[in-house]
C-alpha positions in Angstrom: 0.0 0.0 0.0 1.3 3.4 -1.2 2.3 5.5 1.4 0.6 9.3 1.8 3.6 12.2 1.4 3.6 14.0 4.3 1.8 17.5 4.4 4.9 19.9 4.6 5.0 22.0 7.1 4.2 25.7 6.4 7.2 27.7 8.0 5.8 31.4 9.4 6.6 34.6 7.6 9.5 36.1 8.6 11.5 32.9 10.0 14.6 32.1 8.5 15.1 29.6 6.3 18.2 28.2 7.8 20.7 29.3 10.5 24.6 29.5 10.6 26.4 28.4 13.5 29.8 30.3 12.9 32.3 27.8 15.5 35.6 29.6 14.4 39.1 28.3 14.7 39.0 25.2 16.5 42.2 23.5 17.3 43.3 20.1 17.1 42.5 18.2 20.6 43.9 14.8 19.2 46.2 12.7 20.9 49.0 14.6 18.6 47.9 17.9 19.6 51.5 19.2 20.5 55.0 18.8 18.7 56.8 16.6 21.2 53.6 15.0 21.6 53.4 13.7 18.3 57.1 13.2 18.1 56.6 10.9 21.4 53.8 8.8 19.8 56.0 8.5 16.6 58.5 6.8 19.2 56.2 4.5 21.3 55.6 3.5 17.7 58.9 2.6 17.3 59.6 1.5 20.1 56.3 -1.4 19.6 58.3 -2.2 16.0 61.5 -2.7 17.8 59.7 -5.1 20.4 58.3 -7.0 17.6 54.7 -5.2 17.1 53.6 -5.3 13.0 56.7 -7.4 12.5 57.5 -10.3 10.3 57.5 -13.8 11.9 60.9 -14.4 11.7 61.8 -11.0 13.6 59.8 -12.5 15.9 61.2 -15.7 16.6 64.7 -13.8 17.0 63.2 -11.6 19.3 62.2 -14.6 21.4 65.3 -16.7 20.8 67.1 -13.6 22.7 64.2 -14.0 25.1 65.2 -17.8 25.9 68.6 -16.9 25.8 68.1 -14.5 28.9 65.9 -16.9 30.7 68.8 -19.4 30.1 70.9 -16.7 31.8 68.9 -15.6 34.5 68.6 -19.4 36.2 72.1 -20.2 35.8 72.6 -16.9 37.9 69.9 -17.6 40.0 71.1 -21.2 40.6 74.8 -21.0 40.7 74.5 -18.1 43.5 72.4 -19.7 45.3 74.8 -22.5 46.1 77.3 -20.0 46.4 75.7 -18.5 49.1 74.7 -21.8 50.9 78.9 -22.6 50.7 79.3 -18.9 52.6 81.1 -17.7 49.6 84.6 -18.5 50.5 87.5 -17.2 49.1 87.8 -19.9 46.2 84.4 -18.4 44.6 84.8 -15.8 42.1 83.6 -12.5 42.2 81.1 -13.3 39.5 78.8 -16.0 41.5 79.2 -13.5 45.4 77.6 -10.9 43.0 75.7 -12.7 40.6 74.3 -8.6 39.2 77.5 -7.8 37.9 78.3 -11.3 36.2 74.5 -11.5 34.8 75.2 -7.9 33.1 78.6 -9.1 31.8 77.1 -12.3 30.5 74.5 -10.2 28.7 77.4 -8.2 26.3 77.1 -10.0 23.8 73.2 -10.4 23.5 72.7 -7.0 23.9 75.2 -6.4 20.8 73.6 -9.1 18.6 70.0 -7.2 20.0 71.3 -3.9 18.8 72.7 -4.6 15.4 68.7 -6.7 14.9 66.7 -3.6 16.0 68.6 0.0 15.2 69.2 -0.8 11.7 65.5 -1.8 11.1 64.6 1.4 12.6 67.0 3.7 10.7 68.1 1.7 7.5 64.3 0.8 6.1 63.0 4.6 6.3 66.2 5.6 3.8 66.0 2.2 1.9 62.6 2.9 1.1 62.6 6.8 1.1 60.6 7.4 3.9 63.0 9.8 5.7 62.2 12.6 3.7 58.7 12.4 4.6 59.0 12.6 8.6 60.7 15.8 7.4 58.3 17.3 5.2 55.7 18.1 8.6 57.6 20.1 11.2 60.3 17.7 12.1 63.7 18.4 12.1 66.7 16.0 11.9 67.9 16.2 15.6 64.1 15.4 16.8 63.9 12.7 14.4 67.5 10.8 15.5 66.2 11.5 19.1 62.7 9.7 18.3 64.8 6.8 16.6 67.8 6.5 18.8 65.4 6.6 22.2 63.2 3.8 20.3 66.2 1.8 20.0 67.5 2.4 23.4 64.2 1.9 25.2 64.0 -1.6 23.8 67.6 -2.8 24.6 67.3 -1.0 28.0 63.8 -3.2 28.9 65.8 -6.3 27.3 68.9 -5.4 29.8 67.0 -4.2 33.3 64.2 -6.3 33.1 66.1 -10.1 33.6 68.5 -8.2 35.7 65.4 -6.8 38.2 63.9 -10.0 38.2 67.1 -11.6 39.3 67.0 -9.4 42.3 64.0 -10.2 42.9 64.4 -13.8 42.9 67.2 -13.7 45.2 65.2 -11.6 47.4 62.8 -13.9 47.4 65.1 -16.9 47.8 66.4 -14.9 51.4 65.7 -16.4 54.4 64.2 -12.4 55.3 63.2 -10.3 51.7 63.4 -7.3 53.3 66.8 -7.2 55.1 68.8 -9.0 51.7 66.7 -5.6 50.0 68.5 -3.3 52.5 71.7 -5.3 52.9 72.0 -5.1 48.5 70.8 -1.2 48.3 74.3 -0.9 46.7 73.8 -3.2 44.1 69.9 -2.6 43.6 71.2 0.9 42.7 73.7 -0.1 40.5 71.7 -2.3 38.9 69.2 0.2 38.1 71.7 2.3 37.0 73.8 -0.6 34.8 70.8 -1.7 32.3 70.5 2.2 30.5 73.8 2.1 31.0 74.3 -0.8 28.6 70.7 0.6 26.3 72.5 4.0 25.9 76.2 2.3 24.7 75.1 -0.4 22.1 72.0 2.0 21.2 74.1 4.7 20.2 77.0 2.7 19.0 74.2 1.0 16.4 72.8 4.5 15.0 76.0 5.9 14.3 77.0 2.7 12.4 73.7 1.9 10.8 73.5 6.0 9.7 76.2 5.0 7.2 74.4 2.8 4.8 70.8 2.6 4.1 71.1 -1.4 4.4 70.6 -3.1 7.4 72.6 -6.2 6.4 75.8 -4.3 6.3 74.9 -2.1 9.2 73.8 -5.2 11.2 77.7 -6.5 9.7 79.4 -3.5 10.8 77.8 -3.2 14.1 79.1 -6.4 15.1 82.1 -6.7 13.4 83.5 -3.3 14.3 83.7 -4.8 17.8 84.7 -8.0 17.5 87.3 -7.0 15.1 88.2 -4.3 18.3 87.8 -7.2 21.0 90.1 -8.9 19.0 93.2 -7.0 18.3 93.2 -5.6 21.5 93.6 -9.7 23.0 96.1 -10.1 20.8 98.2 -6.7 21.3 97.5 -7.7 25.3 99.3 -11.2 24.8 102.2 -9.7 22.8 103.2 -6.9 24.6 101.2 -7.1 27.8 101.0 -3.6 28.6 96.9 -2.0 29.9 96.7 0.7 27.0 96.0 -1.9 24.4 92.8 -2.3 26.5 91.5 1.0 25.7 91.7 -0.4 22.1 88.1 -2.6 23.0 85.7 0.3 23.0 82.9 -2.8 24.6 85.0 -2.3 27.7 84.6 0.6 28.6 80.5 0.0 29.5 81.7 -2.9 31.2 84.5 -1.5 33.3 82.3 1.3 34.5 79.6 -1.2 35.5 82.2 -3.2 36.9 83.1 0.4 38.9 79.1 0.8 39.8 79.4 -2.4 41.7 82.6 -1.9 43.3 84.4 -5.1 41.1 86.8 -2.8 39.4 90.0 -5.4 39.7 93.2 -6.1 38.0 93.7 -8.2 35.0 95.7 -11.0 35.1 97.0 -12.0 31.8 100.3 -14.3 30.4 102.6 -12.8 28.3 105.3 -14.2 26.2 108.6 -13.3 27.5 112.2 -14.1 25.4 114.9 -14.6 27.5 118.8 -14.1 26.8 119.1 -17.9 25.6 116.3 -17.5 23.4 114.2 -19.8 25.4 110.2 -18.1 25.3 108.9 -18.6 28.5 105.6 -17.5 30.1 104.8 -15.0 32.7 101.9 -13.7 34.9 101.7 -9.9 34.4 98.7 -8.4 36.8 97.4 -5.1 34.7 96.1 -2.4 37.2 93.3 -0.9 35.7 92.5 2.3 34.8 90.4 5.2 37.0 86.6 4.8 36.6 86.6 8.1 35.2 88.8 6.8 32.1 86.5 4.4 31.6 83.6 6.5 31.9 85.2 9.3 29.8 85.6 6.0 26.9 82.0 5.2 27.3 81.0 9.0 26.6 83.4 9.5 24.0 81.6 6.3 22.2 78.3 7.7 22.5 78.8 11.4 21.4 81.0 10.2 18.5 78.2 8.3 17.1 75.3 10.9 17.8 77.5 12.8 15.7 78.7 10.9 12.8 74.7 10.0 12.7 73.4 13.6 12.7 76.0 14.6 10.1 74.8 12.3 8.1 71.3 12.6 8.6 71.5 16.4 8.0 73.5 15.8 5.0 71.1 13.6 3.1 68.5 16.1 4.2 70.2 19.2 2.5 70.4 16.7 -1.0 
């Protein structure tokens, strides 16, 4: 059945026919409404990609592999100072197992390293691979805001990858204490250093992977460079250390220098003992024991600083660069 159109309404003289509702300027209120605002959410961004968020699967299997590898690390920490402790840590144990913090961090060098050459260059590389840089820059974004968003990205993730195993191996021996509280406020020192230790450790291999991957737009060979540079560093300095057995050759390891000044934050700042080759007048090579004193904190500290502001640097150069082209 056909409905019946509906009588329009007869609208009085003198009534308008329509009104204008003049709003004016109205802001943005989004969750972007201010500059460092949207340059923080650009960063949590990041920060989700570098965790493994919108990533391929196999990122995401080596981000759990490192996962396994630091629960692998964390009970043989947890375990071996535990009977440490129930031996009343004589004089035979070594430093590592009375203060099972320090060794854990020291143990974690060369995750950490493989971690940073896996998430900085797939922060930094893939946006020049695939010529996204110069989009970030065509909004109100300038190149020092946008190496801080990607440099913090990078060291927030390695900094939750380095703290968080080390917390929860503090808590575990906490736990494991005859009294929680009193092993808390007997290990102050070494909560703080701990606390202290894992941005520490995000802010040297962060830092140290943007200036590296900042020199090619490929991740493969900045992933390559990032590791090789130290190894190739570790690895001459051993070998000038053997052959001439004198500390500067040390300084030669740039890796360390973060570990000597955590080694400093937990009071474990001890000589190296190391044999060296020694000819004698009868040309008969004989081995000695030649205990290295190591350097001031500060040195060591100085090293770590020198590392970092070198490769904010070289990155920014080359950053800026690319964006006057």
């Amino acid at each position: 059945m056909a409905q019946r159109p509906q009588r329009e309404q007869r609208r009085p003289e003198g009534e308008p026919a329509g009104q204008i509702y003049d709003l004016g300027y109205r802001p943005y209120e989004g969750p972007y409404a201010a500059r460092w605002a949207a340059i923080a959410g650009l960063m949590w961004e990041d920060l989700r990609r570098a965790l493994g968020a919108g990533k391929s699967g196999k990122y995401k299997v080596l981000v759990l592999l490192v996962l396994l590898i630091e629960l692998g690390v964390f009970l043989f920490f947890l375990l071996t100072s535990q009977v440490a402790d129930a031996f009343g840590g004589g004089p035979g144990i070594p430093s590592w197992l009375l203060n099972p913090f320090s060794g854990f961090y020291s143990s974690l060098g060369l995750v950490l390293l493989l971690l940073s050459a896996l998430i900085v260059p797939d922060l930094v590389c893939n946006d020049r691979q695939y010529r996204v840089y110069p989009l970030y820059l065509a909004r109100p974004i300038y190149v020092h805001e946008y190496l801080l968003m990607k440099g913090l990205a990078g060291i927030g993730g390695l900094t939750l990858f380095a703290l968080g195993p080390a917390l929860l191996l503090f808590v575990g021996k906490a736990f494991l204490a005859p009294d929680a509280l009193q092993y808390t406020r007997e290990h102050l020192r070494d909560l703080g250093a701990l606390l202290a230790a894992g941005p520490l450790f995000g802010v040297f291999y962060g830092s140290l992977a943007l200036g590296l991957s900042s020199l090619t737009p490929s991740r493969t060979y900045a992933a390559g460079a990032i590791i090789g540079l130290v190894f190739l560093l570790g690895l001459v300095s051993g070998m000038l250390l053997l052959l001439v057995g004198e500390r500067w050759v040390l300084l030669l390891d740039v890796e360390d220098y973060v570990h000597q000044v955590k080694n400093a934050l937990f009071g474990l700042l001890e000589p190296i003992e190391v044999s060296v080759e020694v000819t004698l007048e009868d040309d008969v090579v004989r081995e000695e024991g030649v205990r290295l004193e190591p350097y001031s904190p500060w040195v060591y500290g100085l090293g770590t600083a020198l590392v970092v502001a070198v490769s904010w640097a070289a990155a920014w150069l080359r950053f800026r660069k690319e964006a006057l082209e």
